[in-house]
N, C-alpha and C positions, 0 to 999 in steps of 0.2 A: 482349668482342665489342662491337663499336663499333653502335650503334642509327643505323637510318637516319630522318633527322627529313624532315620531308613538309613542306615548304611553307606557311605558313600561306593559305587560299585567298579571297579577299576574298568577305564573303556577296551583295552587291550586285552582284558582275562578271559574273554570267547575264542579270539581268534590264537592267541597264546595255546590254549588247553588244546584246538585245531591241529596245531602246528606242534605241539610236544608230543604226541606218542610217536612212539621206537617206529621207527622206518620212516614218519612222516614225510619230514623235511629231506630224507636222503630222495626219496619218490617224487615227491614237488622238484627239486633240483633237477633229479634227470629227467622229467617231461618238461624245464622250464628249457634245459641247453639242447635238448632232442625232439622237441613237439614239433609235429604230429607224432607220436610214437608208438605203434604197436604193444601189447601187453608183453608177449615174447622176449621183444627188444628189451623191455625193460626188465625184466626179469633176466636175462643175459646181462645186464650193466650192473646189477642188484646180486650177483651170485647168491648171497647167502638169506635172502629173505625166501622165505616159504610161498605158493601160489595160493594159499588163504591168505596169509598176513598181507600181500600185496593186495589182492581182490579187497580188500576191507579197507586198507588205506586209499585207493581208488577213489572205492566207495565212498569212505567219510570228504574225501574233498571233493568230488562230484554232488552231494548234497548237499554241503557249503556252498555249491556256485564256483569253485577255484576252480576246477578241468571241466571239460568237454569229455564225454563219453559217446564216440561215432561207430554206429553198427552197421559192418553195409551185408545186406542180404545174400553171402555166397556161404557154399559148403567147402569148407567149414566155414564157419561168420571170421569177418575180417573186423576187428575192434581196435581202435585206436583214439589215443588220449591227447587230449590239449591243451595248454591254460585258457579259460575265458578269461573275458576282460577284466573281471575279477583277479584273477589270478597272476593274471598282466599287471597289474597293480603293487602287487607282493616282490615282484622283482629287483627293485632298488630296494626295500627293508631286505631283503633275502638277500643279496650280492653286497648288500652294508655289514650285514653279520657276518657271511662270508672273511669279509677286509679283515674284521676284529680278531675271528676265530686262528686266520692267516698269522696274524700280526702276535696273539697270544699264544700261536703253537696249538692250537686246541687241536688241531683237524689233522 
């Protein structure tokens, strides 16, 4: 009987597909040099990203585990973002791409 073989699955391709949509990595960078940061704050750092596109990119790394999302009970709600330890994590691969992107002119 012939074994069905599975795919080798890449261990990077989760947190990659994370980190690739448009604005991601610009939003992770300014909550990594600015944490604890207000939503405002970043959205004033971010000029041109939209307050849905940011609220979603938030979102998606706040349900990954990477930020911290802190609501404190005033009028209006004061909300402010920051890496978990998770996310603390991501800092030397993020500031290694960083060097590269430096070094190839990308940025």
């Amino acid at each position: 009987m012939d074994q069905i073989v599975k795919p080798l699955k890449c261990p990077m391709d989760a947190l990659l597909r994370l980190l690739m949509g448009p604005w991601t990595t610009y939003v992770l960078w300014v909550v990594t040099e600015n944490g604890p940061i207000r939503f405002g704050e970043i959205k004033r750092r971010i000029p041109s990203i939209s307050s849905r596109v940011l609220t979603d990119r938030l979102r998606r790394l706040e349900r990954a585990g990477v930020v911290h999302r802190e609501q404190k009970p005033t009028i209006p709600p004061q909300v402010s973002y920051e890496l978990t330890a998770r996310g603390r994590e991501l800092r030397t691969a993020l500031k290694d791409l960083e060097d590269v992107a430096m070094r190839w002119k990308l940025a």
